[in-house]
C-alpha positions in Angstrom: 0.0 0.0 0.0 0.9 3.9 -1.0 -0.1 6.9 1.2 -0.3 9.7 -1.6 -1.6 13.5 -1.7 -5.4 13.1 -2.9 -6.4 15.0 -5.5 -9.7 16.9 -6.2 -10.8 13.6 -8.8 -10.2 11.4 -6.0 -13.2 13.2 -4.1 -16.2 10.8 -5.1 -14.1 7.8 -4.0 -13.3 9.8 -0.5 -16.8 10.5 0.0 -18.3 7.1 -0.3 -14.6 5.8 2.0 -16.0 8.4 4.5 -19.2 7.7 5.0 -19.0 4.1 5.2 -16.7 4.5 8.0 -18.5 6.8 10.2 -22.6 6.4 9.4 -25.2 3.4 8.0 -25.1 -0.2 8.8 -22.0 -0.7 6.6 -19.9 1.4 9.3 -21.1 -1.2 11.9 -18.4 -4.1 9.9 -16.1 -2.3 11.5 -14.6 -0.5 14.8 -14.9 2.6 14.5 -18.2 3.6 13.7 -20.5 6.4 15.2 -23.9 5.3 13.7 -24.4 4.3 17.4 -24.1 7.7 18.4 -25.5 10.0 15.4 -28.4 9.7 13.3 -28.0 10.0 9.6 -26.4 8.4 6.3 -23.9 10.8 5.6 -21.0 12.5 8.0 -19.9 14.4 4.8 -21.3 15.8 1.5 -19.5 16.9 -1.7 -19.3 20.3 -1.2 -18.1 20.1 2.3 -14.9 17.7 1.1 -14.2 20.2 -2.0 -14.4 23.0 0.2 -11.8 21.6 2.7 -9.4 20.1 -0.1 -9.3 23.6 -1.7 -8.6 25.7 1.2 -4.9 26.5 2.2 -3.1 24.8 4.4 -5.1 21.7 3.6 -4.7 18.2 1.8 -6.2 14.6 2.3 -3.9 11.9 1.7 -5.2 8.6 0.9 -3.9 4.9 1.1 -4.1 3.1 -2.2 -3.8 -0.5 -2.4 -1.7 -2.5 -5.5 -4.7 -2.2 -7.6 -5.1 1.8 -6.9 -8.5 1.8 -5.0 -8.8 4.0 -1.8 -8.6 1.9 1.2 -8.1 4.7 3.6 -8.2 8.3 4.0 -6.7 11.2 6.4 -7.0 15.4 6.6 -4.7 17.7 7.6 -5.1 21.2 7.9 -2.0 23.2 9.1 -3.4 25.8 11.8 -0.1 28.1 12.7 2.4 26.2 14.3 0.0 22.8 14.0 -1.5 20.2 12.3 -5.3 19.5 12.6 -5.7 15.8 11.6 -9.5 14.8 11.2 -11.9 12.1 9.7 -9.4 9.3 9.6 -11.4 6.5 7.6 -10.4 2.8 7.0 -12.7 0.8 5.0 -14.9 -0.9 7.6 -14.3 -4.3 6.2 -10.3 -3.9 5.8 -9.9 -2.0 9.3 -7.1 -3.6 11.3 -4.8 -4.4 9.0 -2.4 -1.7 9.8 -3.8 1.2 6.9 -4.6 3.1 10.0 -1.4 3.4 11.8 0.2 4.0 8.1 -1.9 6.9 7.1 -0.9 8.2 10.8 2.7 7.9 10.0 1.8 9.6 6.9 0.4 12.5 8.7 3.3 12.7 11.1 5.4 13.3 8.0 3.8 15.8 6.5 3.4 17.8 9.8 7.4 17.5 10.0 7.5 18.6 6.0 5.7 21.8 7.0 7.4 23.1 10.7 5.0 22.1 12.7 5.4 21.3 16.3 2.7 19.1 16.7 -0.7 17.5 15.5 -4.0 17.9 17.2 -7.8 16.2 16.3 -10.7 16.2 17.8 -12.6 12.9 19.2 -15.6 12.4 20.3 -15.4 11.9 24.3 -17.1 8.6 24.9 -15.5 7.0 22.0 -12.8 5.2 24.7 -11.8 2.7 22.4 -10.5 5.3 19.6 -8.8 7.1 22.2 -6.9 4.3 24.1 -5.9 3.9 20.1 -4.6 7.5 19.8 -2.8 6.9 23.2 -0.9 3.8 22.2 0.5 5.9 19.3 1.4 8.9 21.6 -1.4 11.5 21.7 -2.7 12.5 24.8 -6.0 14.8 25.7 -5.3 18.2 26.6 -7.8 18.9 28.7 -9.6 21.1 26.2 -13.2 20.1 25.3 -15.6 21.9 22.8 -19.1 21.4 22.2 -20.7 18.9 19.6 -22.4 21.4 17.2 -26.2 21.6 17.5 -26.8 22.3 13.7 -27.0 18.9 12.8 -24.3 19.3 10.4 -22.8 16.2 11.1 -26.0 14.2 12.2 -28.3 14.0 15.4 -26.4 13.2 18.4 -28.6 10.0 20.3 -27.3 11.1 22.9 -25.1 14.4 24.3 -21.7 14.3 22.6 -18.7 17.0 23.0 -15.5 16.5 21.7 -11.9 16.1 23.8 -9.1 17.5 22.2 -5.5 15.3 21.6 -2.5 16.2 20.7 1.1 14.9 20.2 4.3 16.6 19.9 6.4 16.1 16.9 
């Protein structure tokens, strides 16, 4: 497998790689689904993923497998003297296998490529499991927690949600 820059064509494939990680009964196959904990298909739309690809500071990079389909998906925005890392999808039914923990090596490079002193991300706070995760591979919470937003942008909360912030130092 390759970790490469995505590019804006690559954009239907990321969308559907999203979704299916995050929301629906396909999401369920593997680990780390919210469908549990929001309501709705969709985490993501078109316009929201061409809108973050396009604006500075900001790439996906995406795992391709020998045959060149998208198995996994990161994005990084650098913020200042950081790197935001965010929606981190595996295929639900090739999660496990290590694309993961690549894709977060990936991001540690890039972060290094552009000064930055460290990455950050936001997780949902009752997600343990994803956190203990992010822990093994050296991010710890800050202490800072935000609010889940209330517009529904991302789904219905079943239940009341805020995020935890992360970081580690690079």
């Amino acid at each position: 497998m390759t970790v490469t820059p995505a590019t804006p064509n690559d954009l239907p494939q990321l969308l559907i790689l999203i979704n299916s990680a995050y929301r629906g009964d396909v999401s369920k196959k593997g680990w780390t689904t919210e469908a549990d904990l929001i309501g709705g298909e969709i985490r993501t739309d078109g316009l929201a993923l061409e809108e973050l690809i396009n604006s500075d500071g900001a790439a996906f990079l995406k795992c391709i497998n020998e045959k060149g389909n998208i198995e996994g998906c990161v994005y990084l925005h650098k913020k200042e003297d950081r790197l935001y890392l965010g929606m981190l999808s595996v295929s639900p039914s090739l999660q496990s296998r290590g694309t993961g923990k690549m894709l977060m090596a990936a991001a540690e490079n890039h972060a290094k490529q552009f000064g930055c002193r460290a990455i950050f991300m936001r997780v949902i706070s009752v997600r343990k499991e994803l956190i203990s995760w992010y822990e093994k591979l050296g991010y710890r919470k800050t202490g800072e927690r935000e609010p889940f937003p209330d517009d529904n942008r991302y789904g219905t909360p079943t239940q009341p949600l805020e995020f935890l912030i992360m970081e580690k130092g690079i």
